[in-house]
ROTIBA-256531 format. One record per residue (C-alpha): x, y, z; residue in three letters; residue number from 1. Coordinates in steps of 0.25 Angstrom, whole numbers. Layout:
BEGIN
<node c1="X" c2="Y" c3="Z" code="ala" pos="NUM"/>
...
END
This chain:
BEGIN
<node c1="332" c2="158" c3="-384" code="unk" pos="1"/>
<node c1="329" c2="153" c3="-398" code="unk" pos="2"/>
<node c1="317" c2="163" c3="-398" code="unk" pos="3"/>
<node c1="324" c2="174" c3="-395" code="unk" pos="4"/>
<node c1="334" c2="171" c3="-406" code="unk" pos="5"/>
<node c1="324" c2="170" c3="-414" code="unk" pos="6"/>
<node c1="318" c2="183" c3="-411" code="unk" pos="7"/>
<node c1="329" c2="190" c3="-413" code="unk" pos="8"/>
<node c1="334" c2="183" c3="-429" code="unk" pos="9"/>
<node c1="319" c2="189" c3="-431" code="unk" pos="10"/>
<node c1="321" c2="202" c3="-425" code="unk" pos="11"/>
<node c1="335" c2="203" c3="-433" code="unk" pos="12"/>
<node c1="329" c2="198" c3="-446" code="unk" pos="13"/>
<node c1="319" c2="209" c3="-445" code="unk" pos="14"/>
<node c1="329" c2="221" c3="-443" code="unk" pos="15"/>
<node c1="336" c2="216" c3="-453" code="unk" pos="16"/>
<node c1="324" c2="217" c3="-463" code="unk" pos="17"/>
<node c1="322" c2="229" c3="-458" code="unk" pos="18"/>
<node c1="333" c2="236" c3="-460" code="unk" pos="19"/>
<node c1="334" c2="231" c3="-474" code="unk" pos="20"/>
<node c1="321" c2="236" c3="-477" code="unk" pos="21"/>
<node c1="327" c2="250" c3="-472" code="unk" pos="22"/>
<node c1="340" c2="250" c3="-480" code="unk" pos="23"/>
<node c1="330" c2="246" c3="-493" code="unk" pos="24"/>
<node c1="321" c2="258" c3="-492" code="unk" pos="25"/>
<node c1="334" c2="267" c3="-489" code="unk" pos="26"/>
<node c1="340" c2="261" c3="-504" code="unk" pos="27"/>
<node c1="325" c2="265" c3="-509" code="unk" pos="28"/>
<node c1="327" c2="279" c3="-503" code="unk" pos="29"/>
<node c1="341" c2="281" c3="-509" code="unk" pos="30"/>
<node c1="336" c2="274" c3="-522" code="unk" pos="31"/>
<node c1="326" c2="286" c3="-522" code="unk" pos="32"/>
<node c1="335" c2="297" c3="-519" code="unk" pos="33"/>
<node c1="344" c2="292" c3="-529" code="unk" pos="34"/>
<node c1="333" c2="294" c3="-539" code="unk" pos="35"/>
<node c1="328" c2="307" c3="-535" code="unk" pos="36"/>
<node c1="342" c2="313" c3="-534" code="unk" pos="37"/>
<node c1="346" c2="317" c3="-550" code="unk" pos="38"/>
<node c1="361" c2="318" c3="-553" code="unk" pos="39"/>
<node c1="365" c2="333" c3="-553" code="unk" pos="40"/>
<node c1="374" c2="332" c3="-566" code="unk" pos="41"/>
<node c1="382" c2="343" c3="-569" code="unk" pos="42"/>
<node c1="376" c2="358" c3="-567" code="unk" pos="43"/>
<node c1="374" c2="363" c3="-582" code="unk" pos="44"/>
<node c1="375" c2="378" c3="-584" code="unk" pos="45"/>
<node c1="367" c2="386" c3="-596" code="unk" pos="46"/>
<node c1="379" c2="392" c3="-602" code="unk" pos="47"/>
<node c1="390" c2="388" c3="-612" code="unk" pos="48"/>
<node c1="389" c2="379" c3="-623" code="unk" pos="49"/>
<node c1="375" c2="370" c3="-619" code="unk" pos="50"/>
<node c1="373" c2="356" c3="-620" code="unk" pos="51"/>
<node c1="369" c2="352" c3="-633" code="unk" pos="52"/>
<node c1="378" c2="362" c3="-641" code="unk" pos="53"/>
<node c1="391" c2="360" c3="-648" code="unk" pos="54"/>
<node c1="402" c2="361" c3="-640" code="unk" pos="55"/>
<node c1="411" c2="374" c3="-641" code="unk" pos="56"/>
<node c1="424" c2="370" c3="-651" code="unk" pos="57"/>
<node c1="437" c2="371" c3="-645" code="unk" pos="58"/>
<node c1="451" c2="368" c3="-649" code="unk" pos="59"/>
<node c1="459" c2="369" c3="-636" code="unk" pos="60"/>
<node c1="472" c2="364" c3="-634" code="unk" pos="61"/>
<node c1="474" c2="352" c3="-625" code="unk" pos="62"/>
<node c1="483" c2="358" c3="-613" code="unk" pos="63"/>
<node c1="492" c2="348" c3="-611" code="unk" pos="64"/>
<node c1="492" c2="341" c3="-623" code="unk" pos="65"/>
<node c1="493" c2="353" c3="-632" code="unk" pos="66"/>
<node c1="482" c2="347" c3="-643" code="unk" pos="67"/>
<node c1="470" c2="355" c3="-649" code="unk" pos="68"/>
<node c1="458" c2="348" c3="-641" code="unk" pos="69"/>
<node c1="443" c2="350" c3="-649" code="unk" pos="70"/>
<node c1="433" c2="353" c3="-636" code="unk" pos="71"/>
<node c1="420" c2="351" c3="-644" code="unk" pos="72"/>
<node c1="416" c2="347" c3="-658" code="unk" pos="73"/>
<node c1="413" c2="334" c3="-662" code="unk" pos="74"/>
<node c1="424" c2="323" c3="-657" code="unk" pos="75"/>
<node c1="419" c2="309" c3="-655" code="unk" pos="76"/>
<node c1="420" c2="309" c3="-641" code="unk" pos="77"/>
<node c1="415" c2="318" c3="-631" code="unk" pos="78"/>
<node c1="422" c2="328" c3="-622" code="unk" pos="79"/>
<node c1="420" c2="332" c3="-608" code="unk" pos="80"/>
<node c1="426" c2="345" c3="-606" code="unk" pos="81"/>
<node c1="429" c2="347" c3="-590" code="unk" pos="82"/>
<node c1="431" c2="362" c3="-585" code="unk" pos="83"/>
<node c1="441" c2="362" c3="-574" code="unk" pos="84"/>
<node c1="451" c2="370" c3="-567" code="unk" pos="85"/>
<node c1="464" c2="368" c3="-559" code="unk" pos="86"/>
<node c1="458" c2="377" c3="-547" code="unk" pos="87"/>
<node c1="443" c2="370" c3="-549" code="unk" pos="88"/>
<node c1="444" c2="358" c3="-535" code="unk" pos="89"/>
<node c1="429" c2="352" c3="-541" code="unk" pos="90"/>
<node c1="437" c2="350" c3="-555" code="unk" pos="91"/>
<node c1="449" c2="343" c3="-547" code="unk" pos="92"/>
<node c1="438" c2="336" c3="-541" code="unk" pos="93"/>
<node c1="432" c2="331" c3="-555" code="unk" pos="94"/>
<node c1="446" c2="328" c3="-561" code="unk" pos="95"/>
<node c1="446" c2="312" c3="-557" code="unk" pos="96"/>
<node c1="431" c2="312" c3="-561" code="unk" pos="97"/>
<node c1="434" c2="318" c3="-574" code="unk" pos="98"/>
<node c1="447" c2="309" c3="-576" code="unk" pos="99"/>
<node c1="437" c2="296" c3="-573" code="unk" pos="100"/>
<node c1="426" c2="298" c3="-583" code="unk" pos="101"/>
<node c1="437" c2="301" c3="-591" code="unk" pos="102"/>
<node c1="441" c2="287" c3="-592" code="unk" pos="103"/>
<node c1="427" c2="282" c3="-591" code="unk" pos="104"/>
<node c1="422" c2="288" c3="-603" code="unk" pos="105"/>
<node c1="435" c2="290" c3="-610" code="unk" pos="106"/>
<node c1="429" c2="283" c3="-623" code="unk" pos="107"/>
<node c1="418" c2="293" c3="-626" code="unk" pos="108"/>
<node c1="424" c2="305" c3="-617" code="unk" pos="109"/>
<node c1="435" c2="317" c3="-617" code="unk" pos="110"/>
<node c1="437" c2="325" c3="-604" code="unk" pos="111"/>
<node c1="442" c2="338" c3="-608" code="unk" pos="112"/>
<node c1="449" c2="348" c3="-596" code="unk" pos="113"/>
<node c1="446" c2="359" c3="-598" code="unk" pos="114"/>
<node c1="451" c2="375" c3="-591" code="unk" pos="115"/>
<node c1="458" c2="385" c3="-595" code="unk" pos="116"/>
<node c1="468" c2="394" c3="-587" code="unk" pos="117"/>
<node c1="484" c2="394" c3="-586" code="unk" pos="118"/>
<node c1="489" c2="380" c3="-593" code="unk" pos="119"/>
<node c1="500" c2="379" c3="-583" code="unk" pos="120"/>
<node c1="490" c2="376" c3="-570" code="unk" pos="121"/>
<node c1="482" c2="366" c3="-580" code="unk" pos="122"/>
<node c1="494" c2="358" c3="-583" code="unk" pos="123"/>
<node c1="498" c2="357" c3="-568" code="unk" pos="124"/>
<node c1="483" c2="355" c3="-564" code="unk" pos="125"/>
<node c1="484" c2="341" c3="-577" code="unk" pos="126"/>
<node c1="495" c2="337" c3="-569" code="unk" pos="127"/>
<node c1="489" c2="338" c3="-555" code="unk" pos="128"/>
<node c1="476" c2="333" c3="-559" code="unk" pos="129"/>
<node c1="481" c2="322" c3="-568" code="unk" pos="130"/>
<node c1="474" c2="328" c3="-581" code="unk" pos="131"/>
<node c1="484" c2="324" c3="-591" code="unk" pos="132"/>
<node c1="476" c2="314" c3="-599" code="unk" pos="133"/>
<node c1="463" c2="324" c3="-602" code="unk" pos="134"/>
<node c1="463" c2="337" c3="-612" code="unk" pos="135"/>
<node c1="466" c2="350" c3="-605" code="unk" pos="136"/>
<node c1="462" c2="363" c3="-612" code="unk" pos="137"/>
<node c1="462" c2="377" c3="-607" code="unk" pos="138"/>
<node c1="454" c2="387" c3="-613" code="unk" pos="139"/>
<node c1="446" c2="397" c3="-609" code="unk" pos="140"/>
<node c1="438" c2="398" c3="-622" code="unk" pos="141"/>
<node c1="433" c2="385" c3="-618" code="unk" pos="142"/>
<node c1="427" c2="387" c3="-605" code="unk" pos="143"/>
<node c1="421" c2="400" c3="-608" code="unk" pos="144"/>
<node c1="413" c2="393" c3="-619" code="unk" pos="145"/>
<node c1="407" c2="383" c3="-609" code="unk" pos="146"/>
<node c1="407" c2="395" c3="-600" code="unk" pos="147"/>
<node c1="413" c2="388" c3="-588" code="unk" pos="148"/>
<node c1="413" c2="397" c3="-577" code="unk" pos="149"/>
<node c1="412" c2="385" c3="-565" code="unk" pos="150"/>
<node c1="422" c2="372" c3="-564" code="unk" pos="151"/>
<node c1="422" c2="360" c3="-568" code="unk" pos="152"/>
<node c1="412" c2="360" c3="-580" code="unk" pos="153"/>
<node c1="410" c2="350" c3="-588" code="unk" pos="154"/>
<node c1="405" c2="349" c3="-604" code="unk" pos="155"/>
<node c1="404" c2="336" c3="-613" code="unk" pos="156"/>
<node c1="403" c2="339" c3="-626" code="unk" pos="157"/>
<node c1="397" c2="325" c3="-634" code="unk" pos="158"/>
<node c1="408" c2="317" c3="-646" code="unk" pos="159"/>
<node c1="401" c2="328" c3="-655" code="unk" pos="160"/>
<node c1="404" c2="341" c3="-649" code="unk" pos="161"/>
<node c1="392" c2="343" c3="-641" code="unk" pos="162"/>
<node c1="390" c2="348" c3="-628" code="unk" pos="163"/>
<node c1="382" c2="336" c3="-620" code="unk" pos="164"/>
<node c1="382" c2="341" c3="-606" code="unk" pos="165"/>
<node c1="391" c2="351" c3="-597" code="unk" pos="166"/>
<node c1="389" c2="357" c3="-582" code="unk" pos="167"/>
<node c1="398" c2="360" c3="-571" code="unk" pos="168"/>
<node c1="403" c2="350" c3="-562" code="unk" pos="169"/>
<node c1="407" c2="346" c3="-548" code="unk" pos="170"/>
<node c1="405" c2="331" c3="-547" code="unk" pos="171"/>
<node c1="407" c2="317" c3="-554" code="unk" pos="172"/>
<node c1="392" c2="317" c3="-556" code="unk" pos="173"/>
<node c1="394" c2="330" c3="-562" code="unk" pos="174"/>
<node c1="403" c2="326" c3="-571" code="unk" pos="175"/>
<node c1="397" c2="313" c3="-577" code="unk" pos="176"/>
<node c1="384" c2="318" c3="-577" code="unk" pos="177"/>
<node c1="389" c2="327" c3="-589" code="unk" pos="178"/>
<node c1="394" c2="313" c3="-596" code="unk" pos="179"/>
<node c1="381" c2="308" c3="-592" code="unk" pos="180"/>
<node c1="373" c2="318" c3="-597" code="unk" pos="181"/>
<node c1="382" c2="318" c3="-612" code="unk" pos="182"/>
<node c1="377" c2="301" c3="-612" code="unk" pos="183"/>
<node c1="364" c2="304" c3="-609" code="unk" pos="184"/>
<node c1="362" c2="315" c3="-617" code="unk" pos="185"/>
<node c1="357" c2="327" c3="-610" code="unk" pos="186"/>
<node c1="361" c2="340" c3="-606" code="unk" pos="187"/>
<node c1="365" c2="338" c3="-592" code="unk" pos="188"/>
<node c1="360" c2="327" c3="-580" code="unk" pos="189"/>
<node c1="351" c2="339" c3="-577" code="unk" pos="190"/>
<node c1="342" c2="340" c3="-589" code="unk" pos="191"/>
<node c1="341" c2="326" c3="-591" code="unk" pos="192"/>
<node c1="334" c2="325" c3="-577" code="unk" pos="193"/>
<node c1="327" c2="336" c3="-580" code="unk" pos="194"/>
<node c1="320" c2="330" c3="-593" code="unk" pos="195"/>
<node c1="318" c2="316" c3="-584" code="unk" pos="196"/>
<node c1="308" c2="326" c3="-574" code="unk" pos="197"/>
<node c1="303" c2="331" c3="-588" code="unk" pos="198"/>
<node c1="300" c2="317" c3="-593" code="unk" pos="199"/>
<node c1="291" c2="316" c3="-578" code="unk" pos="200"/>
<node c1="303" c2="306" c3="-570" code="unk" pos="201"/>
<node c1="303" c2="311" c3="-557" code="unk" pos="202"/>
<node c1="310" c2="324" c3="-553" code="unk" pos="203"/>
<node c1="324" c2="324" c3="-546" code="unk" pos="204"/>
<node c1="328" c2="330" c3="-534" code="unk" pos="205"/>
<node c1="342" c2="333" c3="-532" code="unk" pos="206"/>
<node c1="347" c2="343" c3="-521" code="unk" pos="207"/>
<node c1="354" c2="353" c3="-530" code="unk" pos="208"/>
<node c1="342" c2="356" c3="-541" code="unk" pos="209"/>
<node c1="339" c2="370" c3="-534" code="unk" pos="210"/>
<node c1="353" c2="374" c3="-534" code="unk" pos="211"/>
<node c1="357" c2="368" c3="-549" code="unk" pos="212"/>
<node c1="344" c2="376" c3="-553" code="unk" pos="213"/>
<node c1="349" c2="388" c3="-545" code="unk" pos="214"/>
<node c1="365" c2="386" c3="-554" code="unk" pos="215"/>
<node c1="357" c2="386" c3="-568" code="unk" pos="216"/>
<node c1="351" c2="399" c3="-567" code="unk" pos="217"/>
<node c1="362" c2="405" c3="-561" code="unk" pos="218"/>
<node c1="374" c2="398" c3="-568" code="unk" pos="219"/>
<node c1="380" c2="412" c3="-572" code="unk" pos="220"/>
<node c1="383" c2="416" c3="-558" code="unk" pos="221"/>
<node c1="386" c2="402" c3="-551" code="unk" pos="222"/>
<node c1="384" c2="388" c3="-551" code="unk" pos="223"/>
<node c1="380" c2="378" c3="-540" code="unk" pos="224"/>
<node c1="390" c2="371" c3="-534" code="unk" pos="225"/>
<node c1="387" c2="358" c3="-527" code="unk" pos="226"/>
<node c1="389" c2="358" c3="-514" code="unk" pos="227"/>
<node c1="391" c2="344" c3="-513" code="unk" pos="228"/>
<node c1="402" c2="344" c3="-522" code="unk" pos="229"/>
<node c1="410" c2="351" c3="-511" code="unk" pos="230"/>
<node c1="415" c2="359" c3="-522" code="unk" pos="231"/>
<node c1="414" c2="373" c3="-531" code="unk" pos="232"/>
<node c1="414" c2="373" c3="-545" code="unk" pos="233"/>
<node c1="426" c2="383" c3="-548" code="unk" pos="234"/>
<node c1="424" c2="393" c3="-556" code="unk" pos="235"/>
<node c1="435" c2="395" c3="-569" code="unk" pos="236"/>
<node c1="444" c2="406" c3="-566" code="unk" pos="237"/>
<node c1="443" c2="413" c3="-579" code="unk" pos="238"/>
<node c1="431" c2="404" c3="-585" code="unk" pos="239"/>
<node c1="422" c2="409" c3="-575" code="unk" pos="240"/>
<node c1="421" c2="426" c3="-579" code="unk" pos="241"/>
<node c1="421" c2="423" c3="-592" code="unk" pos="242"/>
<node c1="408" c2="412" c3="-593" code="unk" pos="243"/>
<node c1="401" c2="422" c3="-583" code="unk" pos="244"/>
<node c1="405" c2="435" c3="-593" code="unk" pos="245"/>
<node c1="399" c2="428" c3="-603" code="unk" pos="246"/>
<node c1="384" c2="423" c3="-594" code="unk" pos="247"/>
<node c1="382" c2="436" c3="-592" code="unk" pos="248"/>
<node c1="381" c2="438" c3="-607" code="unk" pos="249"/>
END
């Protein structure tokens, strides 16, 4: 009886070994992936103003406030301007992201709503959304600059009125990849992965290379959209005709 009790602390012990051994090569397996997976960051587009350049100058008028607002130039503190519309469900769906870095970052950081249309569906979509404590301009001028023709888009322009880093946008990881990328001082997330497999690390594989290759060199016709995102970027109603007028310039 005692030998068979024995046996069977023996035989327990060993599966128990076992199957930690498992479970540590599996946390080695997802270590790797996690490694070879690159962040996808926010999907840039060769047109507008690029990274780099001064920032178009605007004086707009602050919707609901009623004061002038300077949307570039040098102002000691940085300025995310986020492209939205009332009709746009991915910008809905970015609003609580956009209101927590916000507070996260409010000592180096401005976020700037940005849209143009009829002012009285803006001021019921502040309401609904709770947008009352962030700047809200409408202008058209503003988002033909940047030549928005997809939503939301995101730019952050630098405390001396530079463009640091822009891209549309569909996720969280999106979004803070452009303030990663202003910190960090490239381009886009993209670049800066790009100059790593320059500098021989090791290439990184990510499932959406193909298609956000595929969006570059088309981005005058369309623009990927994530599927995992569950989600289309929505084009702006009268943003749209005008940035693709001017591509085929």
């Amino acid at each position: 009886m005692l030998e068979a009790l024995v046996i069977s602390q023996i035989l327990l012990w060993a599966l128990v070994l076992s199957m930690a051994l498992m479970m540590l090569a599996l946390l080695r397996q997802v270590g790797v992936l996690h490694e070879r997976i690159a962040p996808m960051g926010a999907l840039t587009l060769d047109r507008g103003p690029k990274e780099g350049e001064a920032a178009p100058l605007f004086e707009v008028k602050d919707l609901r406030r009623g004061t002038l607002l300077k949307l570039g130039g040098a102002r000691g503190r940085s300025m995310l301007l986020f492209f939205l519309s009332p009709t746009c469900p991915v910008c809905k769906k970015l609003l609580p992201i956009v209101k927590s870095i916000q507070q996260a970052e409010n000592s180096w950081l401005d976020v700037v709503l940005a849209s143009d249309g009829e002012p009285v569906e803006h001021e019921r979509f502040i309401r609904v959304q709770h947008l009352e404590d962030f700047p809200y301009v409408l202008s058209a001028d503003v988002g033909m600059t940047y030549r928005i023709g997809k939503l939301p888009y995101g730019v952050m322009i630098d405390d001396s009125g530079v463009i640091r880093a822009k891209g549309l946008l569909n996720t969280r990881e999106h979004l803070e990849s452009l303030i990663e990328a202003k910190q960090m001082g490239v381009p886009s997330i993209q670049q800066f992965l790009q100059s790593r497999q320059g500098d021989g690390h090791e290439p990184h594989e990510h499932a959406h290379d193909d298609e956000h290759d595929h969006a570059h060199d088309h981005a005058h016709d369309h623009v990927h959209d994530r599927a995992d995102d569950h989600a289309h970027n929505h084009e702006a109603p009268s943003l749209a005709a005008v940035a693709g007028k001017r591509g085929r310039e």
